[in-house]
VONUTOR-717732 format. One record per residue: residue in one letter; z negated, x, y of N, C-alpha, C in turn. Coordinates in steps of 0.001 Angstrom, whole numbers, plus 500000, padded with zeros to 6 digits. Layout:
BEGIN
AZXYZXYZXY/...
END
This chain:
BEGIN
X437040087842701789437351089253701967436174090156701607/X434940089600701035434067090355701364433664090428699601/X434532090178698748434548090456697078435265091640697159/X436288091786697848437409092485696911436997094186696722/X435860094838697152435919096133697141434136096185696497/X433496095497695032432209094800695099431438096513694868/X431979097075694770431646098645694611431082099398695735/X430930099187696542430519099491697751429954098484698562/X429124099415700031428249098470700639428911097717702018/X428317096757702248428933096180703867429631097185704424/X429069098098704707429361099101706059430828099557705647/X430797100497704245431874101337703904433263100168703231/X433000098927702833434032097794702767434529098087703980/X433715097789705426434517097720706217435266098679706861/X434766099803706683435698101001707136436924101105706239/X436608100624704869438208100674704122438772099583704609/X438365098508704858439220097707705291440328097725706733/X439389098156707463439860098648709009440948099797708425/X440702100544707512441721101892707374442946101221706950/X442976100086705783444010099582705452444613099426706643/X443726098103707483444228097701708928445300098680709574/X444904099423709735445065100582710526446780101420709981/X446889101325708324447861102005707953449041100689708386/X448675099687708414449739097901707979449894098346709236/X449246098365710326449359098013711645450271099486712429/X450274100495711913450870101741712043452171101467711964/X452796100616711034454132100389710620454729099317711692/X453794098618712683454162097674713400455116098004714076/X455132099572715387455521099927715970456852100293716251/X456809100562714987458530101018713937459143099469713640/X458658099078712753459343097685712708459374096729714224/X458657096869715087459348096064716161460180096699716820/X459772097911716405460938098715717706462718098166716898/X462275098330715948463861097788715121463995096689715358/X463744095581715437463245094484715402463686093653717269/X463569094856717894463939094051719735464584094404719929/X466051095267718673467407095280718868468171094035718971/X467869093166717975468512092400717767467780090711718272/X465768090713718960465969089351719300464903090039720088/X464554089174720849463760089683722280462351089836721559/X462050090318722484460162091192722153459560089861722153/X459394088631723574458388087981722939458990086986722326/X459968086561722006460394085685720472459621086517719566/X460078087352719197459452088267718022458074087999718114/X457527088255718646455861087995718599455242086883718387/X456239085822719250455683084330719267455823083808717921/X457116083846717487457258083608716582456428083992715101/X455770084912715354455450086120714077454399085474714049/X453261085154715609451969085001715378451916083369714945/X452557082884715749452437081698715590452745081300714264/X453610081407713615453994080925712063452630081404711063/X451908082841711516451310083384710374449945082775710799/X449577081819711798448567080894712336449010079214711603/X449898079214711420450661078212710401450461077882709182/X450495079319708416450558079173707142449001079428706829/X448390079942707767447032080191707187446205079274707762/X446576078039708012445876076556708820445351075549707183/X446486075825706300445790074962705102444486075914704261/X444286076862704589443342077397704459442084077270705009/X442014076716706278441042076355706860440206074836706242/X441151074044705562440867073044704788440061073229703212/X441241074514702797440525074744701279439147075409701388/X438525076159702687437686076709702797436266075704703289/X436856074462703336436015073308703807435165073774705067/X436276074239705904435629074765707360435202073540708301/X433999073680708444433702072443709104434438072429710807/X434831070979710897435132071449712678434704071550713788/X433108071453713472432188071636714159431933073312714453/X432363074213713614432321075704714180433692075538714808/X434662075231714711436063075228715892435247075093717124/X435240073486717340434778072964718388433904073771718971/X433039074274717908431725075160719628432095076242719606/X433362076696719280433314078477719530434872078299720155/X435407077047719953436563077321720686436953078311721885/X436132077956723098436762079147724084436703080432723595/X435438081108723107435920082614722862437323082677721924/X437301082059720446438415081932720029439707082202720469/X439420080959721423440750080901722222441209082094723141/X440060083064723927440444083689724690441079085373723723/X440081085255722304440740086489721798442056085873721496/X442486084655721407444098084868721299445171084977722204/X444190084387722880445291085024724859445095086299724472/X444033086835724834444169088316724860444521088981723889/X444961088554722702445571090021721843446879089347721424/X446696088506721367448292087664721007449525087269722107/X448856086796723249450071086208724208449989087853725449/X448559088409725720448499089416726258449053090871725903/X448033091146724888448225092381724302449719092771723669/X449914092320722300450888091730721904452583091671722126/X452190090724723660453347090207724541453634091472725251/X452916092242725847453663093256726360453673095021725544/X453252094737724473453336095636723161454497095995723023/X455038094541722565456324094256722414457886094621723341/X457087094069724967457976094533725710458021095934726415/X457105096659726001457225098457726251457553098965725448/X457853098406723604458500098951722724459824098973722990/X460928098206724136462033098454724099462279099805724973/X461205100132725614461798101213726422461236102897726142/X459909102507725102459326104023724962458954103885723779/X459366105578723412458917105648721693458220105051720903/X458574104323719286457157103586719026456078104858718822/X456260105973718522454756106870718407454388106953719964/X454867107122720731454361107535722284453224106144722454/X453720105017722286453416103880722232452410103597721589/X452162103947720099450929104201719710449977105031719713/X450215106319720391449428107263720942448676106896722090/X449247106165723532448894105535724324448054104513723827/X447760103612722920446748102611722264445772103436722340/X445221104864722215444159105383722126443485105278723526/X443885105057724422443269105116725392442618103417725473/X442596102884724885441766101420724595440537102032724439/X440051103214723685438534103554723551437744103546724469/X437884104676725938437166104491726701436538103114727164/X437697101872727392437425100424727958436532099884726952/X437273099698725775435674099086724863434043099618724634/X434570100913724808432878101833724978432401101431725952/X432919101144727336431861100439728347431776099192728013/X432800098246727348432690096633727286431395096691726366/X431457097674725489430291097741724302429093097924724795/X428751098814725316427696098403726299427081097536727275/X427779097495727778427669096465728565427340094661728163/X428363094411727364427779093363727112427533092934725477/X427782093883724885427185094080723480426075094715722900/X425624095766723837424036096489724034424359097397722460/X425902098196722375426337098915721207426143099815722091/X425295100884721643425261102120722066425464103413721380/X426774104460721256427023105332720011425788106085720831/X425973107200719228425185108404719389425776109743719549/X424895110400719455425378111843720360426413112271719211/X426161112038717634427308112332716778428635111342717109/X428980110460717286429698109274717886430615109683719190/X429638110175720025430074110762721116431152112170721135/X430551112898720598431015114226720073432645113815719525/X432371112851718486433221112244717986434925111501718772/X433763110759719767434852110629720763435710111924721394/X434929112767721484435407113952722660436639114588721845/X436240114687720140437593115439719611438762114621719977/X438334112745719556439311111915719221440261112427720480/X439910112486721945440521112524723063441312113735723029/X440629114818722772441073116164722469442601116186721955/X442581115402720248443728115137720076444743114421720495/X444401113218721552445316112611722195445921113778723089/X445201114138724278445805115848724989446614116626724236/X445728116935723194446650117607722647448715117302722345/X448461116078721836449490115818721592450532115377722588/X449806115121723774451136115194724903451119116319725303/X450351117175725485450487118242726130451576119102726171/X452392119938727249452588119943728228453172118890728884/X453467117659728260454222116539728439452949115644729972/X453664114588730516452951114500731224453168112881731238/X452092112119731254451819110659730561452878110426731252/X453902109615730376454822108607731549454789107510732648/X454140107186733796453310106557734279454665105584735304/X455232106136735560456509105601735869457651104923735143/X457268105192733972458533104923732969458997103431732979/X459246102800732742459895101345732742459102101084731037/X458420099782731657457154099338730349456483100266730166/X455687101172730575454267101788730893453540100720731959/X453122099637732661452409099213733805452452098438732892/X453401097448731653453003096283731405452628096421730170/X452392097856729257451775098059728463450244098407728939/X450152099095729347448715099231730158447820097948730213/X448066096592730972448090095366730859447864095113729119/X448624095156728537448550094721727049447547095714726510/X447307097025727095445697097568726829444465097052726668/X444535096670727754443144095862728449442981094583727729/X444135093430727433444044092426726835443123093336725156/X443841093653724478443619094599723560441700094818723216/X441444095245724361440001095569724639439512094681724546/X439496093840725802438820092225725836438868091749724322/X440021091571723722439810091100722395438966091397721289/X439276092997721217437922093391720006436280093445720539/X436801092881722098434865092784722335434261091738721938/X435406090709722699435219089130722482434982088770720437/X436016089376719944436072088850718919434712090103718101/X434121091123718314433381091650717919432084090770718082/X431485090263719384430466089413720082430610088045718866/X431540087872718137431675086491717463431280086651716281/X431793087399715801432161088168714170430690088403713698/X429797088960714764428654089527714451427495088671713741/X427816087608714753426766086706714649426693085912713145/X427674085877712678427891085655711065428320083793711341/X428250083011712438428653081917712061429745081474712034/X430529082279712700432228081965712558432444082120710897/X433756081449710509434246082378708758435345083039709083/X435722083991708748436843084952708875437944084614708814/X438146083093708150439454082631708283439671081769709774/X438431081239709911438213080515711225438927081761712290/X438344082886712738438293084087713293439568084420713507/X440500084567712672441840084835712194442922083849712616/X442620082285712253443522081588712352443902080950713775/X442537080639714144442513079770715885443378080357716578/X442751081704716954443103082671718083444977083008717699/X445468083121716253446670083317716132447721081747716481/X447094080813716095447716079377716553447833079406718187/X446524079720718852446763079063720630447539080712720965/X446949082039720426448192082827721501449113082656721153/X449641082170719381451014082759719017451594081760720093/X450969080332720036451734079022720328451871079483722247/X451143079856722701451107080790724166452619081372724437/X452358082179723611453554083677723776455101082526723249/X455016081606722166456114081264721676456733080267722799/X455981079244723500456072078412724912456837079952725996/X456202080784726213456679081982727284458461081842726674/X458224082365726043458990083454724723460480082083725315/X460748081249724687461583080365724693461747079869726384/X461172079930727041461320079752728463462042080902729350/X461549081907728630462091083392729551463607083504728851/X463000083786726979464282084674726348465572083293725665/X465002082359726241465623081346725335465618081246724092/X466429080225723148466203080255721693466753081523721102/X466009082340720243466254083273719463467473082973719038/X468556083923718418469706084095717397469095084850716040/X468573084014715292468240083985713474469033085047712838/X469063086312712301469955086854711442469300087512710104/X469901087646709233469096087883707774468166089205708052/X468133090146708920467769091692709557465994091018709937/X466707089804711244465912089231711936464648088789710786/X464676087976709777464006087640708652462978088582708203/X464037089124707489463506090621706740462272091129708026/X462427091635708748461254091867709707460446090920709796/X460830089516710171459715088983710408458763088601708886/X459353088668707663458624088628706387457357089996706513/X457938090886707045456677091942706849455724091782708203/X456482091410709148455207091551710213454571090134709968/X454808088819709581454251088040709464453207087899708181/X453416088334707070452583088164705696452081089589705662/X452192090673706087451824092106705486450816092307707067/X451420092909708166451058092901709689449715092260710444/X449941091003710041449534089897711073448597089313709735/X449509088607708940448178087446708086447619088427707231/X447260089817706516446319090289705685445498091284706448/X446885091948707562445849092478708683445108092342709486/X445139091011709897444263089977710829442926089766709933/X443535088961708648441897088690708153441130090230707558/X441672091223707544441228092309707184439970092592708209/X441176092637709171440351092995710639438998091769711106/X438812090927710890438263089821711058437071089934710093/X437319090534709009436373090573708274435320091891708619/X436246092411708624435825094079709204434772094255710595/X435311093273711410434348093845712474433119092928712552/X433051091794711676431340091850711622430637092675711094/X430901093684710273430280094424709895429731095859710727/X430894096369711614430824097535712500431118097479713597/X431187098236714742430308098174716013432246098171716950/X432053097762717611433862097349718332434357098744718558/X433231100114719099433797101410719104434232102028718046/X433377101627716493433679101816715099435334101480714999/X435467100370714987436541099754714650437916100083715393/X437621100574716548438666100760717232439533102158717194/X438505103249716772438343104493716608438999104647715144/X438834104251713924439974103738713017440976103278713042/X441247102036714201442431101793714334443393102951715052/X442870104174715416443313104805716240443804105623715365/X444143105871714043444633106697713075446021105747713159/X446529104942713226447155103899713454448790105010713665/X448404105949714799449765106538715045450296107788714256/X449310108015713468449342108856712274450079108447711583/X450169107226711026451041106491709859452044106011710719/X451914105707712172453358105603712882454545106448712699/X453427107896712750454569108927713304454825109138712266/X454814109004710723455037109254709773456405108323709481/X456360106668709676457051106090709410458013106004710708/X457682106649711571458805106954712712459862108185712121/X459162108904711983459972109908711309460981109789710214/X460841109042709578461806108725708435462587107402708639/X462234106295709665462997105136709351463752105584710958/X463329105996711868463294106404713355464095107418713872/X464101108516713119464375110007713379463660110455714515/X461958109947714975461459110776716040460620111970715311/X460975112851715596460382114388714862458895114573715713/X458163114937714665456757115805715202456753117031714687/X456087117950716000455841119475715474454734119710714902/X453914120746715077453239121263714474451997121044714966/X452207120975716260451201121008717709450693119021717052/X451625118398717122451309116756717589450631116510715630/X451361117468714891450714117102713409448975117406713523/X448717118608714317446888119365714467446542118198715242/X447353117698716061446858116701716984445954115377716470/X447018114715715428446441113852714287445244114496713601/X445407115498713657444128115678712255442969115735713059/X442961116313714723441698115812715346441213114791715665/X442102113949715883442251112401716090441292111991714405/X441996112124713493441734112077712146439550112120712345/X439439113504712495437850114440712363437367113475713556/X437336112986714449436644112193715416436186111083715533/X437553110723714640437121109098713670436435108792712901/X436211109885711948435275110413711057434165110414711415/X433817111185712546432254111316713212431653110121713653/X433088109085714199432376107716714770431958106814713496/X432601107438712360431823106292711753430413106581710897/X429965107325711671428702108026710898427615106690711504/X427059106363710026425658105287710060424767105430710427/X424643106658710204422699106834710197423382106939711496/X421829106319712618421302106622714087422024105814715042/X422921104721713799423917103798714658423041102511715603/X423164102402716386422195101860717415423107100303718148/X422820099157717612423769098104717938422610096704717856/X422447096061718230421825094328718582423069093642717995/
END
């Protein structure tokens, strides 16, 4: 992943890459929400992660990955795939049946605050006062865009999305703390963690929802969230955050509901005004500020 853009340096590869991330992963919301009409949320997931941990396993061979980096990095591995795959993921999925996919991805913004302390704390990533600033619009525009609305905190799947927050967090810390160090390979990074959560969530998934009912609809979705979603957005992302700081990365992904509400709007019929469009574009300018280099301060 680290040819394809040879025109540019580490840093700015990875911010395009995360942006791609960010547009693939925008479309998620919409396509599952279509998607847990017709087969349950965590089939859908189990299934999605687990297969696209499947197909990208003979890769781990052509890349002559030794299994000596498995073996000693297994637990973190393993735990970013609990946490973003059987955690995060798993109840992604199951608050998409009950609340908007943009509401849904608007709420993902609130993952920032948790990784800014995980980042500190045990990553010794510290933004700067431009970074900061940065944050304050990003939030600005989240307010903004519910505003006068009032967070749904009661709603049915708000408590177990919240939950799939936090997994969320844990993950880009855990998997940031890995990425950095340069000895994992990005396919390693990508593939483990999608094999033990998908294989996690798919064990749940068949115990709770029973065996899925297969329909050509059913397919068609899972072709894009599995090869477009999950396997180019995963190693995108994988590649991406050794390079930049877990608040970097997350703060990009947070444009995420920008391209939601876009593709909500047309495949969805959920309308945005005028108010939630200014909303994005501060969201947009904040993201911007976080990814400013100079004075970036990270171990």
């Amino acid at each position: 992943m680290r040819n394809i853009f040879p025109k540019l340096d580490s840093h700015q590869k990875a911010i395009f890459q995360i942006l791609i991330t960010a547009i693939l992963w925008g479309t998620t919301f919409v396509v599952v929400r279509i998607g847990v009409s017709g087969i349950g949320p965590l089939s859908l997931a189990g299934i999605r992660f687990f297969t696209a941990g499947l197909l990208l396993l003979p890769f781990l061979m052509v890349k002559r990955i030794p299994t000596e980096e498995i073996r000693s990095n297994i637990l973190p591995l393993a735990l970013i795939g609990i946490f973003s795959y059987a955690i995060g993921n798993g109840a992604l999925n199951y608050a998409l049946q009950f609340l908007p996919a943009t509401l849904v991805s608007f709420l993902t913004s609130f993952i920032t605050p948790i990784i800014l302390i995980f980042s500190i704390i045990w990553l010794k990533e510290y933004p700067t006062l431009v970074q900061i600033g940065g944050l304050v619009i990003t939030f600005f525009g989240v307010i903004l865009y519910f505003y006068p609305q009032q967070i749904p905190f009661r709603a049915n799947g708000f408590g177990i999305l919240m939950l799939g927050l936090l997994g969320f967090a844990l993950q880009t810390t855990i998997g940031r703390f890995l990425a950095r160090s340069k000895k994992v390979h990005t396919i390693t990074l990508t593939t483990i963690p999608l094999i033990i959560g998908g294989g996690i969530l798919l064990i749940v998934s068949i115990y709770i929802e029973g065996f899925p009912v297969i329909s050509l609809k059913t397919i068609l979705i899972f072709g894009w969230l599995i090869f477009f979603n999950t396997i180019i957005g995963q190693l995108l992302y994988s590649s991406a955050i050794a390079e930049i700081t877990a608040i970097q990365v997350n703060l990009v992904l947070n444009l995420s509901p920008f391209f939601t509400a876009i593709f909500a709007w047309f495949l969805l019929g959920e309308r945005l005004g005028v108010k939630q469009i200014v909303a994005m574009g501060a969201v947009f300018i904040g993201t911007y500020l976080v990814q400013k280099k100079s004075g970036n301060s990270s171990t």
